[in-house]
N, C-alpha and C positions, 0 to 999 in steps of 0.2 A: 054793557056789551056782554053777552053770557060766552063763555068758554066754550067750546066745541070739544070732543075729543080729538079732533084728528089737530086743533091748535093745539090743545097739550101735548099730544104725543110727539108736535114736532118741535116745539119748545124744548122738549126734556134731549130731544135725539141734537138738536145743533147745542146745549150744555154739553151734552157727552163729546161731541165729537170738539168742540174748543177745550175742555180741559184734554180730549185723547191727545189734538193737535202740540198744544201749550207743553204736554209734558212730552211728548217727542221729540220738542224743537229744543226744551230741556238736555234731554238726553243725546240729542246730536251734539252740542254744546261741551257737555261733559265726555265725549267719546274723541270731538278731536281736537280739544281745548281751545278752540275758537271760536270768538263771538259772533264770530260772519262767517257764513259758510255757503250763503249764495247771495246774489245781486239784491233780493228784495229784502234781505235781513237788513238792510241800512246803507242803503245807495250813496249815503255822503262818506261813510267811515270805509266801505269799499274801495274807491275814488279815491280815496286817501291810500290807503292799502298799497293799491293797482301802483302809486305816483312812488310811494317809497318803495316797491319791491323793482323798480324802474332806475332808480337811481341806484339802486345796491347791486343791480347788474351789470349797470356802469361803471360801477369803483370796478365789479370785479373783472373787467375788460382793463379798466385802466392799470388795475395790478397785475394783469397778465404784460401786457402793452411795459409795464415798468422794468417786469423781470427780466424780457427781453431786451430791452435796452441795458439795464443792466449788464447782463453777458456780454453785447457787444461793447462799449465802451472799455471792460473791466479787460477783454479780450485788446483792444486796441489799448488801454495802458500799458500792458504786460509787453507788447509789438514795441512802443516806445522807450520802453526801457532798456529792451534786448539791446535796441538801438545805438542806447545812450552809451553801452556797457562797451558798442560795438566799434562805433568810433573813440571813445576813451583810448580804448586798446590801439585801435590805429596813430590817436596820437602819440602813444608811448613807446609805440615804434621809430614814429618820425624823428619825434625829441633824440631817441635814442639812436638812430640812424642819420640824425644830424650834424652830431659834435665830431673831433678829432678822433675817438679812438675806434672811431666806423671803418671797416676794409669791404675790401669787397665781397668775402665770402660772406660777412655777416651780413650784408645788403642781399645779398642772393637768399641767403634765409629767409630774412624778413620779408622780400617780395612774397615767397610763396606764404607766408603767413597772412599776411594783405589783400590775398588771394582768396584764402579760406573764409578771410572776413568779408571777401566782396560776395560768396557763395553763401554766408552765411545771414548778410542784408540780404539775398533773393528771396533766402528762406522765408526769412521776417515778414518782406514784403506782399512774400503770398500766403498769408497767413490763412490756413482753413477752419470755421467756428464756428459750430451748430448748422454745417452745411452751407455755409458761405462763405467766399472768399471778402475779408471785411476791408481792403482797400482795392475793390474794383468799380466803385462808385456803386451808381444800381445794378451793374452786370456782376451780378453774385457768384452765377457759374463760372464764371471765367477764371481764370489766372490771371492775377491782378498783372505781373510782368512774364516776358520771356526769360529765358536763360542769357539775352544781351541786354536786358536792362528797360526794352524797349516796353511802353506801356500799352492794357489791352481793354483797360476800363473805361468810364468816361466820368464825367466831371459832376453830374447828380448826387443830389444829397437824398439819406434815407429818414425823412421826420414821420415819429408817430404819435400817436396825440394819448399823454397821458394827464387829463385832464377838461373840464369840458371844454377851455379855452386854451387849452395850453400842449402844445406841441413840443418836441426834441431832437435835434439832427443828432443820430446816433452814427454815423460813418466817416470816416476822414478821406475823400478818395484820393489814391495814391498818388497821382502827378503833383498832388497839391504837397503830400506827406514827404515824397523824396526828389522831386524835381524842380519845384515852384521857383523858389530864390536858387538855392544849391542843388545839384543833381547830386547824391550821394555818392551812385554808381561809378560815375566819374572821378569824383574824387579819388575815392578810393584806387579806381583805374589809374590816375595821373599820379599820385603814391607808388602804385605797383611798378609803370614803367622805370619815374624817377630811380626807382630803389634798383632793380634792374639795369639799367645805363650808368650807376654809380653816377648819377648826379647831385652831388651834396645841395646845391642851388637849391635843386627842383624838390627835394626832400622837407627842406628847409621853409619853402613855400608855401606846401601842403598842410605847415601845421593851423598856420591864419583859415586855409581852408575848409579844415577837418571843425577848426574851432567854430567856423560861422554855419559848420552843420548842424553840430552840434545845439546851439542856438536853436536853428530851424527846429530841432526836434524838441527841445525845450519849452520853445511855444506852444506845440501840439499839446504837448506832455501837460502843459498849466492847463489848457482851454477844456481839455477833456476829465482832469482834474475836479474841475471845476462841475463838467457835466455830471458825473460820479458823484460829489455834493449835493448836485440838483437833485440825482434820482432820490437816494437818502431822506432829504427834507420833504419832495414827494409821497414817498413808500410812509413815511409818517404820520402825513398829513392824512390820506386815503384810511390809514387804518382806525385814526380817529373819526372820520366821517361813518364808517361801517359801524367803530361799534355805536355813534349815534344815534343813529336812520337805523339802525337794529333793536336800539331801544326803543325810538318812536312807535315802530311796526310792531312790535310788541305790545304794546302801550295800546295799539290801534286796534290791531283784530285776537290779543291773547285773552284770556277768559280767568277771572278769579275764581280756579278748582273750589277753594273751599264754600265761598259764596254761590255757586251753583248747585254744587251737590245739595246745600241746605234749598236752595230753591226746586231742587230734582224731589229732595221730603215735602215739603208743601206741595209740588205740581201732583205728586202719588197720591198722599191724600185728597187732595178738590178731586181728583179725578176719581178713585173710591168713591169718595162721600154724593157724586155724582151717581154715580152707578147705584150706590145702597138708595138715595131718593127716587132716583127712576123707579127702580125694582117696587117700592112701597106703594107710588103712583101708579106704578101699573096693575099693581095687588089691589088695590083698593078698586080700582076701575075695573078689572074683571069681577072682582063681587058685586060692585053694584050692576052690573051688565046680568049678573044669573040670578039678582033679587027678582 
């Protein structure tokens, strides 16, 4: 088959333009140290890519999702304790307002101290954190109680999912917290009058009552204990899954700098050595053109 010029010259022009291509797609490579930098550079290893930068958006939702839970919980243990601190105190008054050497002036004290502490369980009760009141079930804005004790929440749980199967009730709502078995408010209230009316009885009473609060709050106090452990072994589990799937993704679309640069010198030269033969071939072909 004899050679035409116009087959050489297109010969020589699709060389040029696969080594120009070859070393561009080089130098993209080396510019943003990725091996894949659009869909048609390797449709299987993109796909891969796409699936792990999918899950690592997911850790990072789930450790957003964690810290919030975090807060509240760590915020409702803290509610628990004040608690615990608060009827302690209550019974230390009873015990103490129950024996022989009680009169009446010191029951008049102690009432109003019983007092403070039933103002000071409202407090607790309406505890506000990170813009929510955290025992008002799902009604957030609310005030979990009135200033009588009475409740303003309802009974929903607040779960979020930190994890792709795994969910966490992060709220305690309040009627369950102070009113469920024992109403705290009352106690206390029944405390307050006892001490008030000088009723040694009724004084005496209170402490089995204060105790079986106590309790109450103790359970909470374990269950969400417990939930605070869970987030822990979560937040660690997640951090090891990131650095993971960070390694993989890495592994998948990052590029051996040093390995390219040496393939960026070889793509330089064919593409030169491309150009210096064209140049010779077309030299040569304009002289035999003006023989």
């Amino acid at each position: 088959m004899r050679i035409t010029e116009t087959m050489l010259n297109t010969t020589i022009i699709k060389s040029i333009n696969e080594s120009k291509a070859y070393l561009g797609k080089i130098q993209q490579i080396l510019s943003t140290g990725k091996i894949i930098n659009k869909p048609s550079d390797n449709p299987l290893l993109i796909s891969r890519a796409l699936d792990l930068k999918g899950r690592l958006r997911n850790i990072e939702q789930y450790q957003k999702n964690l810290n919030l839970a975090s807060i509240w919980i760590n915020s409702t243990l803290q509610a628990f304790t004040g608690i615990g601190e608060l009827l302690n105190n209550a019974k230390m008054i009873a015990l103490r307002e129950s024996n022989a050497t009680s009169t009446p002036d010191s029951q008049r004290i102690s009432a109003e101290e019983v007092d403070n502490l039933k103002k000071k369980l409202l407090n607790i009760a309406n505890t506000y954190s990170g813009g929510r009141y955290i025992f008002s079930g799902t009604k957030t804005r609310t005030p979990s109680f009135t200033e009588t004790g009475a409740y303003q929440g309802d009974e929903r749980e607040i779960n979020i999912q930190i994890g792709e199967r795994q969910t966490i009730t992060i709220n305690a709502p309040g009627n369950k917290v102070f009113k469920q078995d024992k109403d705290l408010f009352k106690v206390l209230s029944d405390l307050k009058d006892a001490l008030e009316n000088n009723d040694t009885q009724g004084i005496s009473k209170q402490i089995d009552e204060i105790e079986a609060c106590m309790k109450q709050i103790h359970r909470w106090e374990g269950e969400f204990g417990g939930k605070a452990h869970w987030i822990e072994i979560f937040e660690n589990r997640l951090k090891d899954q990131e650095i993971e799937i960070t390694k993989f993704l890495s592994n998948t679309e990052d590029a051996d700098i040093t390995k390219v640069s040496v393939e960026l010198q070889s793509a330089s030269m064919a593409y030169q050595a491309a150009l210096a033969a064209a140049s010779k071939i077309l030299q040569a072909t304009m002289l035999q053109f003006f023989q």
